[in-house]
PyMOL commands that place a pseudoatom at each C-alpha (Angstrom):
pseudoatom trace, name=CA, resn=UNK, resi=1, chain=A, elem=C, hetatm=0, pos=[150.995, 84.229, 68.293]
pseudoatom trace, name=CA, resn=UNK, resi=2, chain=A, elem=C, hetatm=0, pos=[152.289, 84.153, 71.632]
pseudoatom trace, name=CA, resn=UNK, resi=3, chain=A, elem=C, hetatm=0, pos=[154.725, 81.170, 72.657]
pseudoatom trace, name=CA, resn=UNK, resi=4, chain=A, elem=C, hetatm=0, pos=[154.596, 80.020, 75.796]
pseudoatom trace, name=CA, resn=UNK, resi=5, chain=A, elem=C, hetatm=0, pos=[157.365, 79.881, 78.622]
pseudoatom trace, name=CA, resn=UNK, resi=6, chain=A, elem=C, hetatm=0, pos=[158.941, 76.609, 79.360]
pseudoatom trace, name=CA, resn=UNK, resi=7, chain=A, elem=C, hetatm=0, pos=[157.853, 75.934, 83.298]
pseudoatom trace, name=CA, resn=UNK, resi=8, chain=A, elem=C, hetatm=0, pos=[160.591, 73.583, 83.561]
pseudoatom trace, name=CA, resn=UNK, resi=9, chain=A, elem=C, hetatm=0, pos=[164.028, 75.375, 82.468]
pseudoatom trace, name=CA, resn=UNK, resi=10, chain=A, elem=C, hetatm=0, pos=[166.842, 73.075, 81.430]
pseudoatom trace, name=CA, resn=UNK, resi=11, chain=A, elem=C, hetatm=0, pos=[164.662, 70.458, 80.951]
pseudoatom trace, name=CA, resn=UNK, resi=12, chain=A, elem=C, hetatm=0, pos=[165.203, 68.434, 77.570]
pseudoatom trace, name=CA, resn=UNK, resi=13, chain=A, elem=C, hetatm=0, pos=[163.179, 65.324, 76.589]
pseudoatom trace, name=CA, resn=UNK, resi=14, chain=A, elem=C, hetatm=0, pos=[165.927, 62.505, 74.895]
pseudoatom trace, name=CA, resn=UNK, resi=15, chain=A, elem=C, hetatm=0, pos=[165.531, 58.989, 73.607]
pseudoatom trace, name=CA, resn=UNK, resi=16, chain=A, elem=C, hetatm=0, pos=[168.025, 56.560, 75.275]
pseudoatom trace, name=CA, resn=UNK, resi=17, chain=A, elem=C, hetatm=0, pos=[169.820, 54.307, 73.358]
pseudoatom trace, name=CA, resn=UNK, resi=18, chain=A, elem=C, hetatm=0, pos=[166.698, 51.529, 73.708]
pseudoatom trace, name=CA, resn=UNK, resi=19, chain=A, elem=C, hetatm=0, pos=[164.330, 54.123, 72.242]
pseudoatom trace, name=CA, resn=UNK, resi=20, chain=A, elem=C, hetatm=0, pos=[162.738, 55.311, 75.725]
pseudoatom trace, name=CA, resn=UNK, resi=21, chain=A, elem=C, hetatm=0, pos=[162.259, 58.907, 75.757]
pseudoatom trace, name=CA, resn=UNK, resi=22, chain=A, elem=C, hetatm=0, pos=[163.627, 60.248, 79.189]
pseudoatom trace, name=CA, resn=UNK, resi=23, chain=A, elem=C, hetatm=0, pos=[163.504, 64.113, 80.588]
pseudoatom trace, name=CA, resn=UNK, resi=24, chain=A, elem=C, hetatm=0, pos=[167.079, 65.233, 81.270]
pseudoatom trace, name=CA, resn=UNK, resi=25, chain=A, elem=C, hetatm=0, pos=[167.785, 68.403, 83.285]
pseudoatom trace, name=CA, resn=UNK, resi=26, chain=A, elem=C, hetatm=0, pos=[171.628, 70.058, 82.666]
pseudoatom trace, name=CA, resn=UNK, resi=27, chain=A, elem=C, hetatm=0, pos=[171.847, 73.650, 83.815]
pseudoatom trace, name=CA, resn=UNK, resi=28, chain=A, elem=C, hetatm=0, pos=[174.114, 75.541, 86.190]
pseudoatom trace, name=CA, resn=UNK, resi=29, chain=A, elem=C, hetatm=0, pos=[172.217, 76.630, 89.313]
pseudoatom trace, name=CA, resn=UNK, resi=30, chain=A, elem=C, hetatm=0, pos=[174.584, 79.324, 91.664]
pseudoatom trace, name=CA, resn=UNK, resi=31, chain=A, elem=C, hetatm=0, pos=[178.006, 77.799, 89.610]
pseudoatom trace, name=CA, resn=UNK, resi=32, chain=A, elem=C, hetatm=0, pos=[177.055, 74.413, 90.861]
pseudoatom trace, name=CA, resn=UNK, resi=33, chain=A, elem=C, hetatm=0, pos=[176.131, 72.107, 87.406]
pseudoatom trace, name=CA, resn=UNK, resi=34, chain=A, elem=C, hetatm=0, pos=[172.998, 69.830, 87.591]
pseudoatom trace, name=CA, resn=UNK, resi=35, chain=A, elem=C, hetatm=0, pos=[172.980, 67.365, 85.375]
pseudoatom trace, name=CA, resn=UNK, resi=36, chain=A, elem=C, hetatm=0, pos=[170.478, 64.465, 86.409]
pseudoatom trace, name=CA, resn=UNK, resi=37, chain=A, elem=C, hetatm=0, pos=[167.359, 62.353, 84.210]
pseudoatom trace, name=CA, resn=UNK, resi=38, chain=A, elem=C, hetatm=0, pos=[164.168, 63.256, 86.028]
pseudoatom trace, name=CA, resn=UNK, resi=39, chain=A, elem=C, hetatm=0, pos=[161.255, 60.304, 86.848]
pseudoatom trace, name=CA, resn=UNK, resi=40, chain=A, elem=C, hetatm=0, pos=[157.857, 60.220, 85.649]
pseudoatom trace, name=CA, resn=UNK, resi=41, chain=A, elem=C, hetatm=0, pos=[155.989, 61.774, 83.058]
pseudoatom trace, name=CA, resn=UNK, resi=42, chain=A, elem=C, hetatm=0, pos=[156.806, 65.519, 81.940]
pseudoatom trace, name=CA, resn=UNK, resi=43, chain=A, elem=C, hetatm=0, pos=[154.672, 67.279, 84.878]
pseudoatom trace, name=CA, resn=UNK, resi=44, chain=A, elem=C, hetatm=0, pos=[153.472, 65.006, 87.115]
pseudoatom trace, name=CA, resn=UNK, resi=45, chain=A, elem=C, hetatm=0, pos=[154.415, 65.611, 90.490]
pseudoatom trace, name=CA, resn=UNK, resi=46, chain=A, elem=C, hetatm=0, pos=[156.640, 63.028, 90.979]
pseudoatom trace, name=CA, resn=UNK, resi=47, chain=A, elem=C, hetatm=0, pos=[158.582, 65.205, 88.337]
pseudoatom trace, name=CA, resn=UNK, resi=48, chain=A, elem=C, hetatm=0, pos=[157.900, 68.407, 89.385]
pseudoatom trace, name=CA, resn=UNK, resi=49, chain=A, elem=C, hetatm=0, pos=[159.302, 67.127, 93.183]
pseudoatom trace, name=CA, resn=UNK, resi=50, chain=A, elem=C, hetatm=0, pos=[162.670, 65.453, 91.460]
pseudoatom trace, name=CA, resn=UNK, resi=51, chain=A, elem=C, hetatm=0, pos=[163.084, 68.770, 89.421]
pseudoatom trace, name=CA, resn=UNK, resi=52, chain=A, elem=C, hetatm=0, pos=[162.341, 70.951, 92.525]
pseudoatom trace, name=CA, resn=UNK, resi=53, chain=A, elem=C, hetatm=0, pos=[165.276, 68.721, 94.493]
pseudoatom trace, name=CA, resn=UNK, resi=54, chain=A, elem=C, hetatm=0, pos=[167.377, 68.997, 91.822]
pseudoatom trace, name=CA, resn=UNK, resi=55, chain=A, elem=C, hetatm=0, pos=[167.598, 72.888, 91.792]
pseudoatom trace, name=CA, resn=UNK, resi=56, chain=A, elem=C, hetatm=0, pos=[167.962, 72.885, 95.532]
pseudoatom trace, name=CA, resn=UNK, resi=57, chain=A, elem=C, hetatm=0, pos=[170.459, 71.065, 95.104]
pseudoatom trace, name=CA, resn=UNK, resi=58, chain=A, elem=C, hetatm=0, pos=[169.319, 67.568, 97.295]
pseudoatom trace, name=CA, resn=UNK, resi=59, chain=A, elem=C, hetatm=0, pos=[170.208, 64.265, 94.931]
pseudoatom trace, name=CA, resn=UNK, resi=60, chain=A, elem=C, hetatm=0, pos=[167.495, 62.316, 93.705]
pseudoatom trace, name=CA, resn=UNK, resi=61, chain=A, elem=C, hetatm=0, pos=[167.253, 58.935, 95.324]
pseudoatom trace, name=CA, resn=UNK, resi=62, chain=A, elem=C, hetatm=0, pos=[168.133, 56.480, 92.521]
pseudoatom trace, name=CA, resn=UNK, resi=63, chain=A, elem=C, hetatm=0, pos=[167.352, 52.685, 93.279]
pseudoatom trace, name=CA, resn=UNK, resi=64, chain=A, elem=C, hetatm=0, pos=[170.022, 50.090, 91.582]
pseudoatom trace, name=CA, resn=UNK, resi=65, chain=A, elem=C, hetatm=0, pos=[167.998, 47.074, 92.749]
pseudoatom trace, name=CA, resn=UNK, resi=66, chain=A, elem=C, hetatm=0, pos=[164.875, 45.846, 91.132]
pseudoatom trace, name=CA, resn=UNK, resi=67, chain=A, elem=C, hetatm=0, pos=[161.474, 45.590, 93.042]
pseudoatom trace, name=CA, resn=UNK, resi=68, chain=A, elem=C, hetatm=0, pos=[161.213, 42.270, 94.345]
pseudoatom trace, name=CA, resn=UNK, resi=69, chain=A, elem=C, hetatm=0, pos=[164.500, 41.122, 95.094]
pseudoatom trace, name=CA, resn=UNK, resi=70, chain=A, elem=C, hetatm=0, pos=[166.195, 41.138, 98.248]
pseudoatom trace, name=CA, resn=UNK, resi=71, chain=A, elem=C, hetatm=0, pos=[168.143, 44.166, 97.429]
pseudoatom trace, name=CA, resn=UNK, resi=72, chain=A, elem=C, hetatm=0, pos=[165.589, 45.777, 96.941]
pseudoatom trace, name=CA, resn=UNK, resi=73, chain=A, elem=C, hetatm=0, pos=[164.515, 45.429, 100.286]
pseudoatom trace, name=CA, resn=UNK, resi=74, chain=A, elem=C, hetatm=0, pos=[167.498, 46.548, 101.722]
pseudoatom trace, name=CA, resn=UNK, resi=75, chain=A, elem=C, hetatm=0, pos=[167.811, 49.584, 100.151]
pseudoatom trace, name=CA, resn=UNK, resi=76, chain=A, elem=C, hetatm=0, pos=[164.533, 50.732, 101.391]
for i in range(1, 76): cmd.bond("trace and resi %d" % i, "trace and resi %d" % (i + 1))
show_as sticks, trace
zoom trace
């Protein structure tokens, strides 16, 4: 039987300490480390864009407000 090749290298999928399960990528692209938890389910292409980024080496927008609030406004 023939396994097949992880499309998403570095890639791991880990339960946060409230039980979520989250998709971390660590790996070391050109001696630059990437360590960053990826959105959306495993290959959608929200997550395929946020793990593309990540190898390029652009940073993944992360929001710190909630939706709804006034914050939230701002930052968008």
């Amino acid at each position: 039987m023939l396994r097949r090749r992880n499309p998403f290298p570095g890639v791991a999928t880990v339960e946060d300490r409230h039980g979520k399960l989250r998709h971390r990528l660590r790996r070391s692209v050109k001696g630059r480390k990437v360590d960053v938890y990826l959105p959306g389910p495993y290959g959608s292409p929200e997550f395929r864009q946020a793990y593309e980024e990540a190898i390029e080496g652009a940073r993944i927008a992360s929001r710190r407000a909630q939706a709804g609030t006034v914050a939230y406004l701002i930052e968008t």
